[in-house]
C-alpha positions in Angstrom: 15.7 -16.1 11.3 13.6 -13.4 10.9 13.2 -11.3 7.3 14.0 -7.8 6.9 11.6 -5.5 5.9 12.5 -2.8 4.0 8.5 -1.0 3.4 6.0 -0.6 5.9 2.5 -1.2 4.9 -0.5 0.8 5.9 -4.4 0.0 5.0 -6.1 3.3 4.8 -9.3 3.6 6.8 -11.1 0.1 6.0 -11.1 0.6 2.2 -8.3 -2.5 1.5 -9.7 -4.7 4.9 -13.1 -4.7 2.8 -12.2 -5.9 -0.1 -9.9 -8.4 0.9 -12.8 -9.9 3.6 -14.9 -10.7 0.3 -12.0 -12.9 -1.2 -12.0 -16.6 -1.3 -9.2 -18.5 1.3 -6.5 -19.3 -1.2 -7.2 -15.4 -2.9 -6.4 -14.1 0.9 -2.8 -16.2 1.2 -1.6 -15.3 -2.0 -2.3 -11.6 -1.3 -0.5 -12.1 1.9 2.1 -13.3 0.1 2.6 -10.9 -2.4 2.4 -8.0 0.3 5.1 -9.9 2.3 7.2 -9.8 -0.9 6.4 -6.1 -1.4 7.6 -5.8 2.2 11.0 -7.4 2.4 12.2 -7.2 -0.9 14.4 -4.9 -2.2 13.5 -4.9 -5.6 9.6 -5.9 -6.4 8.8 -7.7 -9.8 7.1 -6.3 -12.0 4.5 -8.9 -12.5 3.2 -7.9 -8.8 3.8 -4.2 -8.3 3.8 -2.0 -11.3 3.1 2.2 -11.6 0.2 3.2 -13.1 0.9 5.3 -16.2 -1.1 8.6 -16.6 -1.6 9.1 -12.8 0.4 11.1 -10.3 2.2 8.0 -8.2 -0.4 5.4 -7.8 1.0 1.8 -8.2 -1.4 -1.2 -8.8 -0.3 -4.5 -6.5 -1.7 -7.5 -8.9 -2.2 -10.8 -7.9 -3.9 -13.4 -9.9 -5.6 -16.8 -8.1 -7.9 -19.0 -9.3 -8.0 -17.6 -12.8 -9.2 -14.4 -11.5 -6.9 -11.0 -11.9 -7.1 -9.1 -8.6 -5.3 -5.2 -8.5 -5.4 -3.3 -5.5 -4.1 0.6 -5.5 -1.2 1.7 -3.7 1.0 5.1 -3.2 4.5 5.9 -1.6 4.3 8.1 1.8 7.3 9.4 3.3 9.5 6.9 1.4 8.6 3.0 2.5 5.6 3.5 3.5 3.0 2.1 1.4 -0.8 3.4 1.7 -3.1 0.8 0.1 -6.5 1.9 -0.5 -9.2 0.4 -3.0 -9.2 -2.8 -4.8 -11.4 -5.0 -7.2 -11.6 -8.0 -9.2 -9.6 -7.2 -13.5 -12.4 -8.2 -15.5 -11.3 -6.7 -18.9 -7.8 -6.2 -20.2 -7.6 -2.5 -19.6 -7.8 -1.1 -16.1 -11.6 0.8 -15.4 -10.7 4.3 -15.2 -14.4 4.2 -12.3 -11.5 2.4 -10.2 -8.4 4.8 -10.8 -10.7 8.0 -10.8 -11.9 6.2 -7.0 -8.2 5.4 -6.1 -6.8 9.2 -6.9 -9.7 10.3 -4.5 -8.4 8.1 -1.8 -5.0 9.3 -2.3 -6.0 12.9 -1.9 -8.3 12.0 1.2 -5.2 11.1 2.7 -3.1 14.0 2.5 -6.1 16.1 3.0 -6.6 14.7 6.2 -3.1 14.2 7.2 
C-alpha cells in the first residue's frame, strides 16, 4: 500500500542537494526519513519541523544523527509545497543568525524569480 502524501517537496536550485551530498550515510537516511514524515503526515512533531520565531515564515527541519544537530531551512509555497533551501551542522544552542540572514535571502530569491 502506498502512503499518502499530503506536502510536496521542492529543493531550490542545488542549495539543499549540496549540503546533504557532504553528509555521512546514516546522516542521509535519517534526513530521508524525516522528509518522508514531513511528506505524509498530517501533523509534523515538533521535535522535526518547528517555525522559526522572529522571521517571516521560515521553518527549520532538524534532525539529529550521530550526536550531531543538523537544521535545514524551509518555507510554505502555495500551501503544501515546501521549498527547502540552506542547511548546516547546530554547533551552539542558539541558531547563527549568518544562517537565518542566508536562509531569508533564499526565500526572497525565490519569489523574486518566480
Amino acid at each position: 500500500m502506498s502512503e499518502k502524501f499530503v506536502r510536496e517537496i521542492f529543493y531550490y536550485k542545488d542549495y539543499y542537494l549540496d549540503f546533504f551530498n557532504k553528509l555521512n550515510d546514516n546522516t542521509k537516511k535519517k534526513f530521508n526519513w524525516t522528509l518522508k514524515l514531513i511528506a505524509t503526515l498530517e501533523r509534523i512533531p515538533g521535535k522535526y519541523f518547528k517555525l522559526l520565531k522572529g522571521t517571516d515564515g521560515l521553518y527549520e527541519i532538524r534532525v539529529e544523527s550521530s550526536g550531531n544537530i543538523y537544521r535545514v531551512f524551509c518555507f510554505f509555497d502555495e500551501g503544501q509545497l515546501i521549498i527547502l533551501i540552506n542547511g548546516f551542522q547546530k554547533k551552539s544552542q542558539k541558531t547563527p543568525s549568518k544562517e537565518i540572514k542566508k536562509a531569508e535571502k533564499l526565500k526572497k530569491q525565490y519569489y523574486d524569480e518566480k
